[in-house]
N, CA, C and O atoms as a MOPAC input file, in Angstrom:
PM7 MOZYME 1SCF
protein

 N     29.98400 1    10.68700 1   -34.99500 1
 C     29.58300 1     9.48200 1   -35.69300 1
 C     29.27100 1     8.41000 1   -34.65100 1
 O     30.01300 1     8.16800 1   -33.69900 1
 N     28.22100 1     7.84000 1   -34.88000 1
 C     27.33800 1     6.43000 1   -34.10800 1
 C     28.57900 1     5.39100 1   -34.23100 1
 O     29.25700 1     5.04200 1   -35.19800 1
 N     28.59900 1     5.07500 1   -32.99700 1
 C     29.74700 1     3.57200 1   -33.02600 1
 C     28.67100 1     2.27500 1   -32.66800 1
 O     27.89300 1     2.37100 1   -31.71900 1
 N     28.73100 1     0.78700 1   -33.73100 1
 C     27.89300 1     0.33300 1   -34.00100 1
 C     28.41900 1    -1.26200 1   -33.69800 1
 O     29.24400 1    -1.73200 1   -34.48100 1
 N     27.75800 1    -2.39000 1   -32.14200 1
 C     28.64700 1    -3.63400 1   -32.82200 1
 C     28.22800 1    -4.83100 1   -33.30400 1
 O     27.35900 1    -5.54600 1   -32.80400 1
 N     28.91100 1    -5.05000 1   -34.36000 1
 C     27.96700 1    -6.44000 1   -34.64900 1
 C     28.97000 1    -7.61100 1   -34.63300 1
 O     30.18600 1    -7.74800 1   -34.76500 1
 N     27.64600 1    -8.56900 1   -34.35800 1
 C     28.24900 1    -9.61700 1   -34.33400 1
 C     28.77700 1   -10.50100 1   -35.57200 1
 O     28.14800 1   -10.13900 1   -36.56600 1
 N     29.24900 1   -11.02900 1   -35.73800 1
 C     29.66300 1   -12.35700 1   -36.97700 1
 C     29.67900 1   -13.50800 1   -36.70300 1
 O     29.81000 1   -13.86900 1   -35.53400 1
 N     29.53600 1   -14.46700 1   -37.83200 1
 C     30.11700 1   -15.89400 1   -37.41700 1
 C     31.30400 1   -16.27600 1   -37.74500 1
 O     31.68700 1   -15.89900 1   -38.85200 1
 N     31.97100 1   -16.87400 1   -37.15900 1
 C     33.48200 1   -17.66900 1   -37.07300 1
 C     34.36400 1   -17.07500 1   -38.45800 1
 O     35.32900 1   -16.34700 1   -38.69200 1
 N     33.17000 1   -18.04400 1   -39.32200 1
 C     33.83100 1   -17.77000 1   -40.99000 1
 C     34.43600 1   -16.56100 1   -41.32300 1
 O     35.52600 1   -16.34000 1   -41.85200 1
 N     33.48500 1   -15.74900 1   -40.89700 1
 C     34.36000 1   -13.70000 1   -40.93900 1
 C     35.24200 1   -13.72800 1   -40.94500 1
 O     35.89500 1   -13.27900 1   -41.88800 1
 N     35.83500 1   -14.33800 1   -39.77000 1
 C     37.45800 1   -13.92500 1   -39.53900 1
 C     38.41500 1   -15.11900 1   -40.71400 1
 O     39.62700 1   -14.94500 1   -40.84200 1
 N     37.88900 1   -15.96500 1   -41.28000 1
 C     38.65100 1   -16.67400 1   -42.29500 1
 C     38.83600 1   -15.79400 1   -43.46400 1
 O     39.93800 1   -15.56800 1   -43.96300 1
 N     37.76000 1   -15.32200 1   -43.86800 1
 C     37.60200 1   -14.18800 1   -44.67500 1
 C     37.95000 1   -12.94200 1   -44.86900 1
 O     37.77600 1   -12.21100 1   -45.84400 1
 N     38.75500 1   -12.65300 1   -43.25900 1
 C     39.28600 1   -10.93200 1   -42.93800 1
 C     40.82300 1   -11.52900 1   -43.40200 1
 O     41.64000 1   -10.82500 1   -43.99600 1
 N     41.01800 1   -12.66900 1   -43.10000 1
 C     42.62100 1   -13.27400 1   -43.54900 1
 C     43.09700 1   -13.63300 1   -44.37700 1
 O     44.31900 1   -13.69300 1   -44.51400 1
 N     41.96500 1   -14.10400 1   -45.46400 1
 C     42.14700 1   -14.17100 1   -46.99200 1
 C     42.52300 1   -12.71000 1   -47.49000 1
 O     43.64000 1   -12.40400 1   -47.90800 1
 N     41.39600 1   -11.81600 1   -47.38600 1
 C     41.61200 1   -10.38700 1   -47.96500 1
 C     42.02000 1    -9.28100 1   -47.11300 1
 O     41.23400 1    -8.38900 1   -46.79300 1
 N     43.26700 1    -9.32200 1   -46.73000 1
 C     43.70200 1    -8.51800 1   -45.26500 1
 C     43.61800 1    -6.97100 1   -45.80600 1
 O     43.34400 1    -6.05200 1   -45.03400 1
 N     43.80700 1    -6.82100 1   -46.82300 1
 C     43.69000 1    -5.21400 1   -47.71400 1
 C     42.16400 1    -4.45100 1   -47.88900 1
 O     42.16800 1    -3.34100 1   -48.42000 1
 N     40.97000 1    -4.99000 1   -47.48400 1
 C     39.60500 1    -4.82600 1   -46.99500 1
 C     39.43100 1    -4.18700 1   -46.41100 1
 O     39.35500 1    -4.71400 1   -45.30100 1
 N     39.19600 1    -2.65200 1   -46.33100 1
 C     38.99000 1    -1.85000 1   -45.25100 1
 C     37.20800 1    -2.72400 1   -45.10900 1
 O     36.29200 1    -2.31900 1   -45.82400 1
 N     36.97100 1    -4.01400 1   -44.00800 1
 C     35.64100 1    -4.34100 1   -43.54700 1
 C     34.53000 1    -3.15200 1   -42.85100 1
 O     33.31700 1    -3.31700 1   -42.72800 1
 N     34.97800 1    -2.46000 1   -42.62200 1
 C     34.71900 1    -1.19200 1   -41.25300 1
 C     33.93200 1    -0.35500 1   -42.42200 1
 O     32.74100 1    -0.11600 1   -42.22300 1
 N     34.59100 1     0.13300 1   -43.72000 1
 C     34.10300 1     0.70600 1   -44.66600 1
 C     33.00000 1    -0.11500 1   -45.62800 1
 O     32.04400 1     0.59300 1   -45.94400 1
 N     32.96900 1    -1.37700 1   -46.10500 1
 C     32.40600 1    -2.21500 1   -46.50400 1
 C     31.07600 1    -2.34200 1   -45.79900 1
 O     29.95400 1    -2.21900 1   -46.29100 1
 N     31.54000 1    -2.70900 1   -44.10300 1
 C     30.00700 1    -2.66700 1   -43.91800 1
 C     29.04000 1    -1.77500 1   -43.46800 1
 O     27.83700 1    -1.96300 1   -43.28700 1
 N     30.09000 1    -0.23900 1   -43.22300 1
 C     29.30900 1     1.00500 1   -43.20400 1
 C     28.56800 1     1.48100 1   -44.40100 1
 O     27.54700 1     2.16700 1   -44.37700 1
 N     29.22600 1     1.02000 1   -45.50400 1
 C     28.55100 1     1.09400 1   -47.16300 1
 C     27.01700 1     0.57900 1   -46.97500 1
 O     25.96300 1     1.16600 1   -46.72900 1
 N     27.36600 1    -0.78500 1   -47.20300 1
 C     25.75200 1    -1.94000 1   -46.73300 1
 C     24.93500 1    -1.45000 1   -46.42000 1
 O     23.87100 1    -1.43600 1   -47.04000 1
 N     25.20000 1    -0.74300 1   -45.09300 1
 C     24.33600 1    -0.17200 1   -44.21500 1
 C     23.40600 1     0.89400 1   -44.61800 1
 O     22.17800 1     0.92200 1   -44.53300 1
 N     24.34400 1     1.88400 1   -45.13400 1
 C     23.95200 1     3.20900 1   -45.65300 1
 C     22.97400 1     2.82300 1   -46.73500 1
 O     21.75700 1     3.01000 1   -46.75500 1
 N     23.81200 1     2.19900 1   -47.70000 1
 C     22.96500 1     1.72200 1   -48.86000 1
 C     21.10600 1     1.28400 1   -48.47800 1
 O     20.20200 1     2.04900 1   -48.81500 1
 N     20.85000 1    -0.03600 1   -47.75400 1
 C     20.17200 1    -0.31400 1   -46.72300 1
 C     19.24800 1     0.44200 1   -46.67200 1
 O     18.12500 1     0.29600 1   -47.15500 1
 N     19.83100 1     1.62900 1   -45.85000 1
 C     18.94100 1     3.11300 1   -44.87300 1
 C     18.30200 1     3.64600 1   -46.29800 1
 O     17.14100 1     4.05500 1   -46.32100 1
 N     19.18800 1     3.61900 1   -47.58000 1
 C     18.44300 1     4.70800 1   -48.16400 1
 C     17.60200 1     4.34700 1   -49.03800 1
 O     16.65900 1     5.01600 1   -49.46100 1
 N     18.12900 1     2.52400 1   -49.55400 1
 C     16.69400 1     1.78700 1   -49.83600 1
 C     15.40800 1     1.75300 1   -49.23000 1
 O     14.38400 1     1.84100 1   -49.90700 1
 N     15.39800 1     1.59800 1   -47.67500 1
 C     13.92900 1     1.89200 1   -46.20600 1
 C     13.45600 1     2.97500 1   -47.15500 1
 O     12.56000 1     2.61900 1   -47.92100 1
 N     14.00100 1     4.57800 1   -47.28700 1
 C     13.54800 1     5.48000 1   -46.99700 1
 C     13.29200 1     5.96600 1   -48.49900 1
 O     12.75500 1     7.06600 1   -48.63200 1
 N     13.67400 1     5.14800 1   -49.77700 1
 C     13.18100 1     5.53800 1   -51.21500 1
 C     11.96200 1     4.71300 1   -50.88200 1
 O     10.90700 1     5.27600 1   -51.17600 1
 N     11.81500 1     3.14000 1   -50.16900 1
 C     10.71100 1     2.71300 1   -50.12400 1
 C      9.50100 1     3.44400 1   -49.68800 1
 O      8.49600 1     3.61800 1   -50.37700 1
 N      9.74200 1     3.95900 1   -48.17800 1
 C      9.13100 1     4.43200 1   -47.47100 1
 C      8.18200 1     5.74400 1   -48.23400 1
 O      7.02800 1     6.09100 1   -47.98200 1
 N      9.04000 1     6.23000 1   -49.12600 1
 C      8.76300 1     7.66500 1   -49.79300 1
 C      8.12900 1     7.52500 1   -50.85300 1
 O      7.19900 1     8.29600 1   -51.08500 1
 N      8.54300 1     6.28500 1   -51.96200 1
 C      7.26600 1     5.61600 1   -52.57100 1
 C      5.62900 1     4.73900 1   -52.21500 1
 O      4.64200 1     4.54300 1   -52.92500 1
 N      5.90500 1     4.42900 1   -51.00200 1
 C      4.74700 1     4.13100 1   -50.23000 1
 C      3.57000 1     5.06400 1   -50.15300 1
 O      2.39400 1     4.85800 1   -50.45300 1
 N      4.27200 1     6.34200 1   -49.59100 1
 C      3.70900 1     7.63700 1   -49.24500 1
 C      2.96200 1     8.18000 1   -50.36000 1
 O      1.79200 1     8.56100 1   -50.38400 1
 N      3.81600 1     8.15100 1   -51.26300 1
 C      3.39700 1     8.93100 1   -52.94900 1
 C      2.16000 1     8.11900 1   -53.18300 1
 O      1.33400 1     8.68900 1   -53.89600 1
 N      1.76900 1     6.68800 1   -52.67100 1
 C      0.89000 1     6.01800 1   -53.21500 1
 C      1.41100 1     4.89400 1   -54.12000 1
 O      0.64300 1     3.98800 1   -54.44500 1
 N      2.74800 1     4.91600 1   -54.56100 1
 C      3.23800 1     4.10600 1   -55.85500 1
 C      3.04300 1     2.95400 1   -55.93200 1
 O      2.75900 1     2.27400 1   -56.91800 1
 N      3.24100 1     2.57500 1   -54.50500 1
 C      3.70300 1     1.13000 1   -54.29100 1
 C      1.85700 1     0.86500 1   -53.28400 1
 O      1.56800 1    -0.23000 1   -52.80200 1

C-alpha cells in the first residue's frame, strides 16, 4: 500500500481533539478512493460519448 502526505491547516488538529474516536487515516483514504472512482466513471462516460 502507497504511503501518502498531506498537508492540513491548523484547524485539523482542533477537530482531531473534538472527535478523538475518528479513525482520520480511514476517513481520508475513503475521500480519496471515492474521488479516484468518480475521475474514472467520468472518464469512462466521456469515452462512451455520454458526456
Amino acid at each position: 500500500m502507497a504511503t501518502i502526505t498531506v498537508s492540513m491547516p491548523s484547524t485539523f488538529n482542533k477537530t482531531k481533539v473534538e472527535f478523538p474516536d475518528i479513525n482520520w487515516n480511514e476517513v481520508m483514504k475513503a475521500g480519496i478512493l471515492k474521488r479516484l472512482n468518480e475521475l474514472k466513471r467520468f472518464e469512462e462516460l466521456k469515452n462512451e460519448g455520454v458526456l
